[in-house]
N, CA, C and O atoms as a CHARMM CRD file, in Angstrom:
* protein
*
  240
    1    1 UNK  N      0.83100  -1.20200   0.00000 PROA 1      0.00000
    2    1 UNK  CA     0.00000   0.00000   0.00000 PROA 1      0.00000
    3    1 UNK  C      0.87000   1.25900   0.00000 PROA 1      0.00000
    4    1 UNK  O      0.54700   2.29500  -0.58200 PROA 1      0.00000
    5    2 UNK  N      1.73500   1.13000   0.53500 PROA 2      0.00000
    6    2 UNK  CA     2.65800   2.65400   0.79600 PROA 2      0.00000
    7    2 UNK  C      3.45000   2.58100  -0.94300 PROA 2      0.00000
    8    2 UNK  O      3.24700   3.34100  -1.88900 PROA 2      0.00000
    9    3 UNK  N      4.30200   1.46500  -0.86500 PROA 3      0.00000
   10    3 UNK  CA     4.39900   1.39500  -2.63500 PROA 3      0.00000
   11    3 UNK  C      3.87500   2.28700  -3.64900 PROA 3      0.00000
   12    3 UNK  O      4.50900   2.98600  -4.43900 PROA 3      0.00000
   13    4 UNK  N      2.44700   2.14300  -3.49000 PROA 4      0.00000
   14    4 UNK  CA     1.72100   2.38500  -4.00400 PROA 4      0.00000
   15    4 UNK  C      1.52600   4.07100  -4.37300 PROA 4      0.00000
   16    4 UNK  O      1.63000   4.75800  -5.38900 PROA 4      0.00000
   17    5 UNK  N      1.15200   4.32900  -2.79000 PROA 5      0.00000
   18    5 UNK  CA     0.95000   6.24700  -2.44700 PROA 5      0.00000
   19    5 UNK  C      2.14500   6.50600  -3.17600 PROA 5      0.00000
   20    5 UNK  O      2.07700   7.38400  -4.03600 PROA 5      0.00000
   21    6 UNK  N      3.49400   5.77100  -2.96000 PROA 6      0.00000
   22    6 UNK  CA     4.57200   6.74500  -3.44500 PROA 6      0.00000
   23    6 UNK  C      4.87900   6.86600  -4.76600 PROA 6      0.00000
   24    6 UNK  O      5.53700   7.78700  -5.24900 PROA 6      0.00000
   25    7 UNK  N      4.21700   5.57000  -5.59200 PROA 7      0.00000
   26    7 UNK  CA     4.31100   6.02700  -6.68700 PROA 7      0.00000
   27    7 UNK  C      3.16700   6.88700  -7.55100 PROA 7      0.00000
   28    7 UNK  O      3.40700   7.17400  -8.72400 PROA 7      0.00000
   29    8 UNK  N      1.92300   7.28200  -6.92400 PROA 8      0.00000
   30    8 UNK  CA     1.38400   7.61200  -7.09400 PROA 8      0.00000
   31    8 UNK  C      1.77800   9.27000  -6.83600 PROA 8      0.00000
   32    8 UNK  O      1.44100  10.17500  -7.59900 PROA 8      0.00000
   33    9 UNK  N      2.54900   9.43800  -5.61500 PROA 9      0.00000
   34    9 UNK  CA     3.15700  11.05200  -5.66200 PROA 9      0.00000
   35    9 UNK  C      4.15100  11.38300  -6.53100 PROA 9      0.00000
   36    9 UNK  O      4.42000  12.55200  -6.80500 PROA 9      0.00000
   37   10 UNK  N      4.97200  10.01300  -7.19200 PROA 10     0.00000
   38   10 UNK  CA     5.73400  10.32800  -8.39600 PROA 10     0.00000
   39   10 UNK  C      5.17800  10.87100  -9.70300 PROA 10     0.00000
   40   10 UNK  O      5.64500  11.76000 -10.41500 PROA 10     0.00000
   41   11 UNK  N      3.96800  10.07000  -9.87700 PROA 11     0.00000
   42   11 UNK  CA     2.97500  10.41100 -10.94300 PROA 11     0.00000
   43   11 UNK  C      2.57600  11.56800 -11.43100 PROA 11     0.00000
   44   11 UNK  O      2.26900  12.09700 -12.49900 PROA 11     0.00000
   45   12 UNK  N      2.68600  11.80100 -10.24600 PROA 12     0.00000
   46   12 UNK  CA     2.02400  13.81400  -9.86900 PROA 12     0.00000
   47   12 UNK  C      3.06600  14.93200 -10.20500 PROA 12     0.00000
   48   12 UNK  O      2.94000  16.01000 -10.78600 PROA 12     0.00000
   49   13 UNK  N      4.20300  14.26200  -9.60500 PROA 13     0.00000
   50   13 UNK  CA     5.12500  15.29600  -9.67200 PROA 13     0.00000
   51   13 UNK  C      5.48300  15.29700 -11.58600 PROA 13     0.00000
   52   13 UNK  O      5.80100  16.29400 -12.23400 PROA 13     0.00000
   53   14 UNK  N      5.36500  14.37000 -11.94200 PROA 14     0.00000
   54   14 UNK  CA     5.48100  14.02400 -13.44100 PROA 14     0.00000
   55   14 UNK  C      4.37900  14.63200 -13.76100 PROA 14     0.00000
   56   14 UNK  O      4.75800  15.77400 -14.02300 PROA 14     0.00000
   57   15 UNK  N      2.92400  14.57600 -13.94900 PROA 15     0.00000
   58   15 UNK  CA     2.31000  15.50200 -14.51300 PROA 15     0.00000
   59   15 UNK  C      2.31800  17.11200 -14.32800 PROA 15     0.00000
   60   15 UNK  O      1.85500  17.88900 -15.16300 PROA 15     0.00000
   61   16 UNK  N      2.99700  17.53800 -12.94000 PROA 16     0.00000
   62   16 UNK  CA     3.52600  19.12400 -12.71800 PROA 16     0.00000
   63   16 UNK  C      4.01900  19.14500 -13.52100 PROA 16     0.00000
   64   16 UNK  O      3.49800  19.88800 -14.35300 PROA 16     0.00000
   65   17 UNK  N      5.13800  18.54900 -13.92400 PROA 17     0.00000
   66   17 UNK  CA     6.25700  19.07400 -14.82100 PROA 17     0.00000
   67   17 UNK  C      5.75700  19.10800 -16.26300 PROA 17     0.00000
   68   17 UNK  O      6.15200  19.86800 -17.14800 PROA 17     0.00000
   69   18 UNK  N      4.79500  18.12900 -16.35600 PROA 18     0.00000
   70   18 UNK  CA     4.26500  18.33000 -17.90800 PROA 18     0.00000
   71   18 UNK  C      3.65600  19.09500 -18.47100 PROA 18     0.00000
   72   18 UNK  O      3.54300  19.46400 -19.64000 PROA 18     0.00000
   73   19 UNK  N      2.98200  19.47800 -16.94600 PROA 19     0.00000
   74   19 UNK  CA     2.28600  20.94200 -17.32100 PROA 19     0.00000
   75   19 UNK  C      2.99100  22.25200 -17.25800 PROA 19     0.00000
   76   19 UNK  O      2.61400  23.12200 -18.04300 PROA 19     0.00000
   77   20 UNK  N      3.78600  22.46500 -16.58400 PROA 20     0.00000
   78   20 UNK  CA     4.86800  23.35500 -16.52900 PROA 20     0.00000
   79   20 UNK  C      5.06300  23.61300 -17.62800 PROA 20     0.00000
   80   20 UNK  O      4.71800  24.67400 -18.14800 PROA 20     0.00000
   81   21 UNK  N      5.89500  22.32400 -18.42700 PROA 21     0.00000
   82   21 UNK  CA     6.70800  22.23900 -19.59100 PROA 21     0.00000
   83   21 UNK  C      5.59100  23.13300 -20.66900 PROA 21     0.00000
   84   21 UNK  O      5.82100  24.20800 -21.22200 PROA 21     0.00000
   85   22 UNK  N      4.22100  22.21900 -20.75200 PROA 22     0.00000
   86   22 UNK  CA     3.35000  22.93800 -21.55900 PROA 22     0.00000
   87   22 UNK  C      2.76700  24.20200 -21.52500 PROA 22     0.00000
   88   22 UNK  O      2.42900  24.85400 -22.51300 PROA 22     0.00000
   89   23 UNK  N      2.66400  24.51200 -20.40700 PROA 23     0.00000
   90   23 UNK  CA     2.86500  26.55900 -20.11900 PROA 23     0.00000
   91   23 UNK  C      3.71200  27.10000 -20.35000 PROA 23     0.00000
   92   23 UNK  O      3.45700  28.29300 -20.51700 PROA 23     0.00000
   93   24 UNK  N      5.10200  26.74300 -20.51300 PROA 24     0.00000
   94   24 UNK  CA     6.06200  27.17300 -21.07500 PROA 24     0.00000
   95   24 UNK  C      6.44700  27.42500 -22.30600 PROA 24     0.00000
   96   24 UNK  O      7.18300  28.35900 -22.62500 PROA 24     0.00000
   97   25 UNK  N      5.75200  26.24100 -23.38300 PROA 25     0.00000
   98   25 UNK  CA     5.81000  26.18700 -24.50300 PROA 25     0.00000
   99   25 UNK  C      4.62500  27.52300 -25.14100 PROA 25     0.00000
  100   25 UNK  O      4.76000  28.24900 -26.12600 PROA 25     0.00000
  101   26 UNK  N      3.45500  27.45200 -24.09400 PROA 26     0.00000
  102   26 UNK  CA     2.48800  28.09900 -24.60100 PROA 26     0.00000
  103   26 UNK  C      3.26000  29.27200 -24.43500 PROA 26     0.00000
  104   26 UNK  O      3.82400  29.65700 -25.45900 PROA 26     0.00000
  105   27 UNK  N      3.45500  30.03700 -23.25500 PROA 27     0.00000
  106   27 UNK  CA     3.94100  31.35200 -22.94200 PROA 27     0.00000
  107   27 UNK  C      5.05900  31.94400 -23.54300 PROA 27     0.00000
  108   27 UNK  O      5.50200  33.08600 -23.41700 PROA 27     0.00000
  109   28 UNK  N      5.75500  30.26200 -24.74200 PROA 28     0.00000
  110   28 UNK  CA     6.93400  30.92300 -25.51400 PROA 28     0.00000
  111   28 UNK  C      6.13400  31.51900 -26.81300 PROA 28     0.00000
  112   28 UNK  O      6.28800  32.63400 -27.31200 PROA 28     0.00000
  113   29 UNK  N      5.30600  30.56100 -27.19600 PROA 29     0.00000
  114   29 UNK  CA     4.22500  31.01100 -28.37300 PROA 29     0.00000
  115   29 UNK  C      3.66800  32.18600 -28.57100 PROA 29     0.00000
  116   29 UNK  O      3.53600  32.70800 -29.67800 PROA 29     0.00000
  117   30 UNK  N      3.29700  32.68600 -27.45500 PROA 30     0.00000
  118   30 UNK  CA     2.40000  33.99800 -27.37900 PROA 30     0.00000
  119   30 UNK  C      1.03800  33.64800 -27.16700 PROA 30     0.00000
  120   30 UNK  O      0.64600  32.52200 -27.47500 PROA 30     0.00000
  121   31 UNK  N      0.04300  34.75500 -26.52100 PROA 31     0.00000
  122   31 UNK  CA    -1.52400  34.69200 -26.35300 PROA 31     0.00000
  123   31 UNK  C     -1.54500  34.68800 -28.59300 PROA 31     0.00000
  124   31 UNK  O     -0.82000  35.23900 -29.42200 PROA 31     0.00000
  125   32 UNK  N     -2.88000  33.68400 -28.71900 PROA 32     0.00000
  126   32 UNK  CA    -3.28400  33.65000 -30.41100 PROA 32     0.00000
  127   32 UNK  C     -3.56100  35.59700 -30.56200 PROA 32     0.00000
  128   32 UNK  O     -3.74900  36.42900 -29.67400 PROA 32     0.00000
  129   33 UNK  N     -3.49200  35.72000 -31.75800 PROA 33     0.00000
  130   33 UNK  CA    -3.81000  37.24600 -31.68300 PROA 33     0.00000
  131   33 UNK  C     -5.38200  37.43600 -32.40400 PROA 33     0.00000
  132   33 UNK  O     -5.87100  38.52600 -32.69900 PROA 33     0.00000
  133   34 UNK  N     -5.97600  36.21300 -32.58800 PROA 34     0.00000
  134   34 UNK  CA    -6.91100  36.23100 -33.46100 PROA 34     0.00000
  135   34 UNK  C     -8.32600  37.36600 -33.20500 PROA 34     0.00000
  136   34 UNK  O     -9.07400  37.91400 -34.01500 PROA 34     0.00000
  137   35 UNK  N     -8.26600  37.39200 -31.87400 PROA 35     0.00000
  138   35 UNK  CA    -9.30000  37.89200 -31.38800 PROA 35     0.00000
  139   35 UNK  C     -9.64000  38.00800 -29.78200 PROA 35     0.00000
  140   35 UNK  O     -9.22100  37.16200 -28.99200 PROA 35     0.00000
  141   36 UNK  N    -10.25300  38.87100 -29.46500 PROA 36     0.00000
  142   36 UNK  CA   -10.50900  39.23500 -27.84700 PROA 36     0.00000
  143   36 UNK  C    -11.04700  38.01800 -27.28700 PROA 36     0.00000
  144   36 UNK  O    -10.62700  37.71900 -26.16900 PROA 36     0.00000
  145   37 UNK  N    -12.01800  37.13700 -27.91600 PROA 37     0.00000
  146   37 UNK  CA   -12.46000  36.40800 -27.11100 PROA 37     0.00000
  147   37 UNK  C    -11.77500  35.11500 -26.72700 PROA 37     0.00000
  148   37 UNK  O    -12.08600  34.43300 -25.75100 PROA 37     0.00000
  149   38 UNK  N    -10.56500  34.77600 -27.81100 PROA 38     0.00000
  150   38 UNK  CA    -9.63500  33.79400 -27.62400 PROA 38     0.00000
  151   38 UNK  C     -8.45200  34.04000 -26.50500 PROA 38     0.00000
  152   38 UNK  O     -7.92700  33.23900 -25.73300 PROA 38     0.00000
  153   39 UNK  N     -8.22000  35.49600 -26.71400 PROA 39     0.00000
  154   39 UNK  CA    -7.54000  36.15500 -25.86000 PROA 39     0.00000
  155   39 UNK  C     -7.89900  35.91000 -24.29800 PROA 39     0.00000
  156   39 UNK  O     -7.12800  35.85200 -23.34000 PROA 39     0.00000
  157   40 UNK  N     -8.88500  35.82200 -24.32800 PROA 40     0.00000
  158   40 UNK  CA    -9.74900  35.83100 -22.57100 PROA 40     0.00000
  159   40 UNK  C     -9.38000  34.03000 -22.42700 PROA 40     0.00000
  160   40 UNK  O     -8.68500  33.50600 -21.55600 PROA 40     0.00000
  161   41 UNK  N     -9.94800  33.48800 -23.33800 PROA 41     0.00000
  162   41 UNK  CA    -9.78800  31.61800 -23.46500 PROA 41     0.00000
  163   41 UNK  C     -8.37100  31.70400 -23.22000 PROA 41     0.00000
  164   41 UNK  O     -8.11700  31.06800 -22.19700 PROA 41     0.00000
  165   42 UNK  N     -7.33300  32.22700 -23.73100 PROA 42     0.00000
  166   42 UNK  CA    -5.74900  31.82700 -23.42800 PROA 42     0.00000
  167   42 UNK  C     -5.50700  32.22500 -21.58700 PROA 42     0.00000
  168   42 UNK  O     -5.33400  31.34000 -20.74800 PROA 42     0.00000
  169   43 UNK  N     -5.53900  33.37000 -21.33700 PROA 43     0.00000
  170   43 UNK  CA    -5.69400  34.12400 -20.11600 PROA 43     0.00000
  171   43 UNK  C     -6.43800  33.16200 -19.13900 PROA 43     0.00000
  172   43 UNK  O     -6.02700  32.79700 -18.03800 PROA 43     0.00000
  173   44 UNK  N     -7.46900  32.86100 -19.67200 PROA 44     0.00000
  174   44 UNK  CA    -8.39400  31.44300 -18.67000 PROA 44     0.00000
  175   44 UNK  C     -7.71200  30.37500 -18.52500 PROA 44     0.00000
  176   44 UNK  O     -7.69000  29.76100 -17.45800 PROA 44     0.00000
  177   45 UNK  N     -6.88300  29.91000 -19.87800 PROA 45     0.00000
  178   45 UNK  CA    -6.23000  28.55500 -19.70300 PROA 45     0.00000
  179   45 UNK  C     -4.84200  28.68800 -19.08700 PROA 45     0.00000
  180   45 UNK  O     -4.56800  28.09100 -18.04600 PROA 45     0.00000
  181   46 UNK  N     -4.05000  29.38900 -19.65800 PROA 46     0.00000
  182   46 UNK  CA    -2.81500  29.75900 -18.78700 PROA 46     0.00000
  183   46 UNK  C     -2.97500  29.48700 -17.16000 PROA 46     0.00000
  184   46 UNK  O     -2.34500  28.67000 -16.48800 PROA 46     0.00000
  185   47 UNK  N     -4.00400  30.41200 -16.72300 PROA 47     0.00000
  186   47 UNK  CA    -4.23400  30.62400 -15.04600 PROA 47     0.00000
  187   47 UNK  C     -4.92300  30.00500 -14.67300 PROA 47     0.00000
  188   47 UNK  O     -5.25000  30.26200 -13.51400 PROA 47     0.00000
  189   48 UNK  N     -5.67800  28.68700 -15.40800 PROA 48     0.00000
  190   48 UNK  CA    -6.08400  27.21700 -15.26300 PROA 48     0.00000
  191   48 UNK  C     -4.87200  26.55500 -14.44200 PROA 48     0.00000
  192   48 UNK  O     -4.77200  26.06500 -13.31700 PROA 48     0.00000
  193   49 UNK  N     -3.95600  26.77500 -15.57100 PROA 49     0.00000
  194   49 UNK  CA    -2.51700  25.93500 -15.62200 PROA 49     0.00000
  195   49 UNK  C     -1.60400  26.00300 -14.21800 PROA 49     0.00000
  196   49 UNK  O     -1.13200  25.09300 -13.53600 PROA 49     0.00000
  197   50 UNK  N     -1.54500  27.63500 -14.05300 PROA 50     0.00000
  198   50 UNK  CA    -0.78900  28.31900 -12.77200 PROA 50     0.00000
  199   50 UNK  C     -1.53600  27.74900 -11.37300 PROA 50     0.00000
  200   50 UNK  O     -1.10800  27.31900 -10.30200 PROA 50     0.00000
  201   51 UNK  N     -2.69100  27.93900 -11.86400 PROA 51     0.00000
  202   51 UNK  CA    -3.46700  27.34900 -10.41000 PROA 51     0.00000
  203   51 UNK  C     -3.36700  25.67400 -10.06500 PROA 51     0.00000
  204   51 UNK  O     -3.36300  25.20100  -8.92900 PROA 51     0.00000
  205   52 UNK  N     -3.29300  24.95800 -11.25300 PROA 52     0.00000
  206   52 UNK  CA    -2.80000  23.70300 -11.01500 PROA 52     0.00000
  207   52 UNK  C     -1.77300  23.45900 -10.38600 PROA 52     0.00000
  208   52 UNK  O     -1.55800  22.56300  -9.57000 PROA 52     0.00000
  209   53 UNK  N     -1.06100  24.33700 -10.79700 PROA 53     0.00000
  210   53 UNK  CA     0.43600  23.63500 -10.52000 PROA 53     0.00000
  211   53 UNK  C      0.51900  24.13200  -8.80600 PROA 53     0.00000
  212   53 UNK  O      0.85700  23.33900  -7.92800 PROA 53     0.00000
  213   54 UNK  N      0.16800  25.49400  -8.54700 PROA 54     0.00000
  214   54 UNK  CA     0.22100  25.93200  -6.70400 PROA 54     0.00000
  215   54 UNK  C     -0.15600  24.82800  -6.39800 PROA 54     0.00000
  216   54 UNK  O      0.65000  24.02400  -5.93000 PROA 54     0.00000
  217   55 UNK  N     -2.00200  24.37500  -6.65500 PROA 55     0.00000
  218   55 UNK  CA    -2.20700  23.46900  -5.94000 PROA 55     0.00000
  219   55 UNK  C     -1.04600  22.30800  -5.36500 PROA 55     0.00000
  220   55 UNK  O     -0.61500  21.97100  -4.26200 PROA 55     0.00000
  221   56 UNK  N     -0.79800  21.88200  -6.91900 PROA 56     0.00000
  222   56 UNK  CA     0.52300  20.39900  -6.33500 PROA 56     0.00000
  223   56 UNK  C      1.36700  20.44100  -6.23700 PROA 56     0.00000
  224   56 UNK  O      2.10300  19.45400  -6.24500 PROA 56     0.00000
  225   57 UNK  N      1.92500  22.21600  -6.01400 PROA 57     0.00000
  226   57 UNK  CA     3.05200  22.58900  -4.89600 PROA 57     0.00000
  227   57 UNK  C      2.71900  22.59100  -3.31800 PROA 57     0.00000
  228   57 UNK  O      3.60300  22.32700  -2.50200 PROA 57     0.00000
  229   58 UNK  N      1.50300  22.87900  -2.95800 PROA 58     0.00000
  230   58 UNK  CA     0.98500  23.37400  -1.68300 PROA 58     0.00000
  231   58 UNK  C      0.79400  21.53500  -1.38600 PROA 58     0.00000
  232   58 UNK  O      1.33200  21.00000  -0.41600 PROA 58     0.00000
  233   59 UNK  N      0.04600  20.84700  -2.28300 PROA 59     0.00000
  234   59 UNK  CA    -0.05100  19.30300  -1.77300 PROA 59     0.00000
  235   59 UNK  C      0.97700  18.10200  -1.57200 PROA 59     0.00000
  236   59 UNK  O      0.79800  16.96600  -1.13300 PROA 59     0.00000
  237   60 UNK  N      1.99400  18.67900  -1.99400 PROA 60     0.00000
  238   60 UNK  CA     2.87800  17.64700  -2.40200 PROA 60     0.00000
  239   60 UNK  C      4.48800  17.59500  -0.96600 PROA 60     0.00000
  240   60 UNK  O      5.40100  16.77900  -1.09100 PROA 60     0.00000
């Protein structure tokens, strides 16, 4: 059972980083310039992203 939890907190720390990695890639890209309302969708998803990751800094 403990096995288990710990690889399961490995898991996690592996999806932080994937998401990291992929906010990074996004934030190298730029917000799309297509339009205001995509603009708000990038801004939403980005700080989707940021808030994920506190969380499974604060949990981990």
């Amino acid at each position: 059972m403990r096995v288990l939890g710990r690889r399961n907190r490995q898991s996690k720390r592996i999806v932080g980083e994937i998401l990291l990695g992929l906010q990074s890639v996004y934030e190298a890209m730029g917000r799309p310039s297509s339009g205001p309302r995509e603009a708000i969708w990038w801004d939403g998803y980005v700080r989707r992203l940021a808030s994920l990751r506190t969380r499974q800094l604060y949990h981990s």
